[in-house]
C-alpha positions, -999 to 999 in steps of 0.1 A, spaced: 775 -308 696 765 -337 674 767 -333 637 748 -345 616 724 -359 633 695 -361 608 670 -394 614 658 -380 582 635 -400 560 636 -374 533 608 -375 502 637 -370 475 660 -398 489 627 -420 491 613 -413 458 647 -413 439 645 -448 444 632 -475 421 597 -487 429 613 -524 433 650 -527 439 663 -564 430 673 -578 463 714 -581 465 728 -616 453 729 -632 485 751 -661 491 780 -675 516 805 -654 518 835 -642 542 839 -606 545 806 -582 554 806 -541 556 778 -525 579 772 -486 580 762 -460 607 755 -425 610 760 -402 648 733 -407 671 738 -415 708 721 -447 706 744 -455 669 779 -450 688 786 -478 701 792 -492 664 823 -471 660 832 -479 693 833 -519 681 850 -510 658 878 -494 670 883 -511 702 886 -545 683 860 -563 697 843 -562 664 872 -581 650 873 -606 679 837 -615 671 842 -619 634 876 -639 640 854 -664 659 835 -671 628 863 -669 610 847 -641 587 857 -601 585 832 -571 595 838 -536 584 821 -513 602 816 -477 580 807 -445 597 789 -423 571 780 -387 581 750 -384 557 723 -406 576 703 -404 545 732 -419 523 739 -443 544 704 -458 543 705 -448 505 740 -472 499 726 -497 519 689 -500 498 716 -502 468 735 -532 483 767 -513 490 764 -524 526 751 -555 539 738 -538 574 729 -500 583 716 -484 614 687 -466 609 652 -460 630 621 -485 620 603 -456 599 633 -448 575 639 -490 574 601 -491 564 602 -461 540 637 -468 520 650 -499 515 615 -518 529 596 -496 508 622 -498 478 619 -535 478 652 -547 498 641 -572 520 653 -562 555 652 -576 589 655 -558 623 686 -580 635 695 -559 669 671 -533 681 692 -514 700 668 -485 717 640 -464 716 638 -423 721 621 -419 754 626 -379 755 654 -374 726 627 -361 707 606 -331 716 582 -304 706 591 -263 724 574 -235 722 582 -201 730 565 -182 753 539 -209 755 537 -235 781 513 -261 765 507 -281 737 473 -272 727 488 -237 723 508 -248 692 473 -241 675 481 -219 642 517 -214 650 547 -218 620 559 -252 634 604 -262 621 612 -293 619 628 -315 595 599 -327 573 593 -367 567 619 -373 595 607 -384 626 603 -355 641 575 -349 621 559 -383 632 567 -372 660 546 -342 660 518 -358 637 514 -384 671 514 -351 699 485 -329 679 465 -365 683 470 -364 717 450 -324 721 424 -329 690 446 -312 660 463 -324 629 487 -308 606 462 -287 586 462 -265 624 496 -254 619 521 -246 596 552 -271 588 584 -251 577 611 -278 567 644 -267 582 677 -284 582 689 -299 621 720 -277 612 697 -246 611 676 -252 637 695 -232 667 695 -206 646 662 -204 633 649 -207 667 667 -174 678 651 -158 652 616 -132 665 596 -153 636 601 -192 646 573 -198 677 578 -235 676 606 -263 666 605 -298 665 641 -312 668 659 -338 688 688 -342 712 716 -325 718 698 -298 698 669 -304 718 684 -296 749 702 -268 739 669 -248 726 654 -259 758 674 -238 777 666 -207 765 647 -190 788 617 -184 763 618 -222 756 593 -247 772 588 -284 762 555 -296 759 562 -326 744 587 -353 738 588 -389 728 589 -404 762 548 -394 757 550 -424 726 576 -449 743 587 -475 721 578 -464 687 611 -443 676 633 -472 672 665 -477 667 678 -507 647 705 -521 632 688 -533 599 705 -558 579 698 -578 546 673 -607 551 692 -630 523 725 -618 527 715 -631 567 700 -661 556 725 -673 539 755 -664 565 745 -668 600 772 -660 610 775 -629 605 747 -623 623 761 -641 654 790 -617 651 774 -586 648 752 -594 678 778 -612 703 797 -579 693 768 -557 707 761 -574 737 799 -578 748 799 -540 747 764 -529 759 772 -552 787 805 -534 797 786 -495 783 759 -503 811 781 -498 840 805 -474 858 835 -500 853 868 -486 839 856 -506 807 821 -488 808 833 -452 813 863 -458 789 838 -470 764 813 -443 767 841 -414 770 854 -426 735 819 -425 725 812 -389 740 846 -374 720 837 -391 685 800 -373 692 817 -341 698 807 -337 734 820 -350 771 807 -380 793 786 -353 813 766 -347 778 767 -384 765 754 -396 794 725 -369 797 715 -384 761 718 -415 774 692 -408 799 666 -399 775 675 -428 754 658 -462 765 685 -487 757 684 -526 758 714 -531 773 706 -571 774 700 -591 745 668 -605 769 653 -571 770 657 -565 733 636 -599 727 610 -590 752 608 -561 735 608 -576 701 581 -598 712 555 -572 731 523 -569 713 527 -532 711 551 -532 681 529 -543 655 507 -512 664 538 -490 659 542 -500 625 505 -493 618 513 -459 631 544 -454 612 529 -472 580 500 -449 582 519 -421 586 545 -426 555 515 -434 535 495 -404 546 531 -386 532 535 -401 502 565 -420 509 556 -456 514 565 -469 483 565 -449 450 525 -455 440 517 -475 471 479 -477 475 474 -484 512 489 -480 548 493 -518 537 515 -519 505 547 -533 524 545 -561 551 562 -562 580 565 -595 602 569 -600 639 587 -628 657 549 -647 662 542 -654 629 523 -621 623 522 -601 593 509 -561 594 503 -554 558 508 -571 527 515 -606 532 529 -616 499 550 -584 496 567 -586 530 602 -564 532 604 -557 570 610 -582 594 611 -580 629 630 -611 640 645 -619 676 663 -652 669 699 -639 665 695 -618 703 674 -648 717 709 -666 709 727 -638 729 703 -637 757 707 -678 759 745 -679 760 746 -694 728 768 -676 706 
């Protein structure tokens, strides 16, 4: 099983922050650390790591990329909001809740994936999703399982004030669920699976019903990127060399994936089922296109809403508004002269052109 697993975007980590966190002292510079946390669609960045490909990308530019794995996901979003990293991989909502929502400006340099069924809602002993209708509902509150949910009751007519929310650790979450008084969990994979396959388990709703909105990104600082492009063209010709080989059933690909699989704690068999549910962009061109699609900018109304409807969009933010978030048109959702999230294609338009 994968530990620690948390997407969390939790209200203590997000309020402990300062309202406005002075952006890091950007300038040139030669040596760079980016952090991760496990999460099928994060692996490959240990993977670079070890495997040296990392360090054949950073050689080219003649610079030096340490790549961090951090078990606390919150942390590592926490370290990153406070400079200690220059890059982090985390999912749009937490990157628009911590360090966007703290002040760091941060843009989206490779978006990697989106959950297309990593993420689900199960009931026991019901069968539909209606049915969740005054039921005690686990999940990890403010993570985006909770978004997750907050987007399914839309979907049948209910809100949150049908049900009950009971935060509950992903560490607990088996356990709670084998328990006579939990009815309902929100939770993703491999925990999702595993609850599933109870026999008193049904899943009435995952996030392949809302494709393309949990997304998962490796965020990195705008002026720290700004001022060393190249670092940016390392990081991304890095990504694409592997997600190229990860893609297929060479001796490279399943070599790759099985390293992946062990450092996750499972086997190829159970990478690769997570895989399936996870809608990679295994070329840079499908990334941009992706980037580009006039869907994401409703996304991050959704998410913006949501976090504000939460009280974690900013300590005192008053609107859905507060932060802006830029797309690669020119487009700004939000506040236009406090923009902190940036959705920017260039440095994979580079990959998908050949020109790294």
């Amino acid at each position: 099983m994968l530990k620690s697993l948390a997407k969390v975007s939790l209200l203590a980590a997000a309020l402990s922050l300062p309202l406005s966190i002075p952006s890091v002292q950007a300038a040139e510079k030669k040596d760079f650390k980016v952090c991760w946390s496990i999460y099928v669609g994060w692996m490959p960045w240990g993977y670079l790591q070890d495997s040296g490909i990392m360090k054949k990308w950073a050689d080219k530019y003649d610079i030096d990329v340490e790549i961090v794995q951090i078990n606390d996901y919150v942390e590592s979003i926490n370290q990153y909001t406070a400079g200690e990293y220059d890059g982090c991989s985390m999912t749009n909502m937490d990157a628009l809740s911590i360090p966007a929502g703290g002040g760091v400006d941060t843009t989206a340099l490779i978006v990697g994936d989106y959950s297309n069924g990593n993420d689900g809602i199960l009931l026991k002993d019901k069968t539909e999703l209606a049915e969740i209708k005054g039921q005690t509902v686990n999940l990890v509150e403010l993570s985006v399982s909770h978004y997750l949910l907050a987007r399914a009751l839309d979907t049948v007519g209910l809100s949150e004030k049908d049900l009950t929310v009971v935060n509950t650790s992903d560490a607990d979450m088996i356990a709670a669920y084998a328990t006579p008084d939990v009815t309902s969990v929100v939770t993703w994979n491999p925990l999702l699976s595993e609850i599933e396959a109870q026999p008193n388990a049904t899943k009435v709703f995952d996030s392949a019903g809302i494709p393309g909105e949990i997304i998962d990104v490796m965020m990195v600082n705008t002026e720290t990127l700004a001022d060393n492009p190249d670092f940016g063209k390392a990081l991304v010709g890095a990504w694409y060399e592997l997600m190229a080989a990860m893609a297929t059933d060479s001796e490279a690909g399943i070599a790759a994936r099985t390293a992946m699989a062990e450092a996750s704690g499972t086997d190829l068999a159970g990478y690769d089922a997570q895989l399936a549910t996870t809608k990679m962009f295994y070329t840079p061109a499908d990334a941009v296109e992706f980037s580009r699609a006039e869907e994401l900018p409703a996304t991050m109304k959704f998410v913006a809403e949501f976090l504000y409807d939460k009280g974690i969009l900013g300590e005192g933010a008053p609107s859905p508004e507060f932060v802006g978030v830029s797309f690669a048109d020119g487009s700004v959702y939000g506040d236009k002269a406090n923009v902190k999230l940036r959705f920017d294609p260039t440095y994979m338009q580079m990959a998908a052109d050949g020109a790294l």
